[in-house]
N, C-alpha and C positions, 0 to 999 in steps of 0.2 A: 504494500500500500504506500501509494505517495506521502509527503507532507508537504504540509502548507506553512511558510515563514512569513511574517509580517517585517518590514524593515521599515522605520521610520524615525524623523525626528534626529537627535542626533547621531544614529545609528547611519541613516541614508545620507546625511553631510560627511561623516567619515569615508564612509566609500567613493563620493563625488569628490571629495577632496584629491584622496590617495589615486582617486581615476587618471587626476590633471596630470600626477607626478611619475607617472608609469614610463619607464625605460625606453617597453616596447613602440609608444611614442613617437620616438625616436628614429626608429629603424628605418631602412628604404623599403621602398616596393609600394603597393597599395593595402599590402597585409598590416604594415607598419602604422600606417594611419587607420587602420578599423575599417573594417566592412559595411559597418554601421553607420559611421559616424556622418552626420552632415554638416553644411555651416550654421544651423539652428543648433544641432547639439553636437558640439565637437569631441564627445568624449561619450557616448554613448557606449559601442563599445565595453572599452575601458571598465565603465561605470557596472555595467549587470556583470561584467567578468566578477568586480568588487562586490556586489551585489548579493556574485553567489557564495563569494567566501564567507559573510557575514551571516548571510544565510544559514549555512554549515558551520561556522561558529557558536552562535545560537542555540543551534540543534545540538551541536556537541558540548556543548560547556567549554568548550575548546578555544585559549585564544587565538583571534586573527594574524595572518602576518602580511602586516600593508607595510612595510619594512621595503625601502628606496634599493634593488640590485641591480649593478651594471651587468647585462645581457639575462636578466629575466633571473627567475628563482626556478627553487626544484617543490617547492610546495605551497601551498595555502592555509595553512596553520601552522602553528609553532608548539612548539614539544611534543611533535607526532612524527611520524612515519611521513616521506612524502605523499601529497595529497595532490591532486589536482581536480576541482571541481571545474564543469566543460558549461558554461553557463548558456542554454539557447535562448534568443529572443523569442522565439518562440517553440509547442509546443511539435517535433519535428518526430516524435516517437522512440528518436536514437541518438546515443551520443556522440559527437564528429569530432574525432581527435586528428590530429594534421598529423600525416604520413612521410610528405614528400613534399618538399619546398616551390614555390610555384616555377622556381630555374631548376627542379628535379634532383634537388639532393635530398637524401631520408634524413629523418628526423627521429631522433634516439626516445625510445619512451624513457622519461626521466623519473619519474613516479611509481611510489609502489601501489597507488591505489588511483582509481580514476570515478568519480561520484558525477553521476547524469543527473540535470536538473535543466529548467528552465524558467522563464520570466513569465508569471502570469500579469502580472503588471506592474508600470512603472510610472511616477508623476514626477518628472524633475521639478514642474510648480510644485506641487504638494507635500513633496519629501517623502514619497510614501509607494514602499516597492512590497510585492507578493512573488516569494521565490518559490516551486514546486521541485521539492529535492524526489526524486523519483528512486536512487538507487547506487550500487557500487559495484565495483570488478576491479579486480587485481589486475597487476600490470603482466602476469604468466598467461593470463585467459584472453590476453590480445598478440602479444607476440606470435608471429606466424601469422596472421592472417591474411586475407589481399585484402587488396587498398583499392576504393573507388574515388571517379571525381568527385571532389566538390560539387553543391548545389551551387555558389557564386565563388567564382574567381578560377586562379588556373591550379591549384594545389590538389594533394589528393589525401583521401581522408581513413581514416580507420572508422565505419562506425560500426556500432552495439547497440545492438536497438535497447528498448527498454524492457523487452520480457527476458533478456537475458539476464537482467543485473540484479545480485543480490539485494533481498529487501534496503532498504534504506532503514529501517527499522531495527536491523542485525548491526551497523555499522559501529553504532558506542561498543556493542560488544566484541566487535572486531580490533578496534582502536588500543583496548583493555588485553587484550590478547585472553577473550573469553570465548571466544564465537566458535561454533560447531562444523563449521564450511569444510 
């Protein structure tokens, strides 16, 4: 079963904050500047990536790590295991982790854990975000797989849908080193 996170108030200015200050920013290409983003909201993107860690923080009692790394981080929490939470703008069924660079270099799974979730919704007026954490997979249960394109841009993707991924419900006690998987 999914969950459902409320982000708001000063929770959703932390994440817009730490959106602006993101590395990946930075980078060339069009991956660099967000797929998302426009000149209304220039950090879009960025922002539900933040969005879903705070999310997943939340949910885990676990804190954040909006913590400034030159060339990206290996997780989304702190004092855990790597984590990567894949945040969609919308509800896509599966999680799309980037395979292959859009100039065709692979891209190393850096994480031991990959958590599927998405944006049910987002009010940059309002302050006021709904994350849908759907679920988790280990980084053993994707390696090897093939890799399709992307739905936008030229990259290619590893996805999992979401009946594949462990409940989302099992994750604390995965975390805990409790879980029966």
């Amino acid at each position: 079963m999914a969950v459902r996170v409320s982000i708001k108030d000063k929770a959703y200015l932390e994440c817009q904050e730490a959106a602006q200050k993101m590395w990946c920013s930075s980078k060339p290409g069009i991956y660099g500047k967000g797929l998302l983003n426009t000149k209304i909201d220039k950090f879009k993107t960025e922002r539900l990536g933040r969005l879903g860690e705070m999310a997943l923080s939340i949910y885990t009692g676990k804190p954040v790590d909006f913590l400034y790394k030159e060339f990206g981080d290996s997780g989304d929490l702190l004092d855990t295991k790597a984590i990567d939470i894949k945040t969609a703008s919308k509800n896509y069924g599966k999680i799309l982790i980037q395979a292959i660079t859009e100039y065709g270099y692979p891209i190393k799974l850096k994480s031991d854990y990959y958590i599927g979730a998405y944006c049910e919704y987002d009010s940059l007026q309002e302050k006021v975000a709904k994350i849908i954490l759907m679920g988790w997979i280990k980084k053993e249960r994707i390696i090897g797989r093939s890799v399709v394109p992307a739905i936008k841009g030229l990259h290619k993707n590893y996805e999992i849908s979401y009946n594949e991924l462990y409940p989302i419900e099992t994750f604390k006690e995965e975390l805990d080193g409790k879980a029966k998987n």
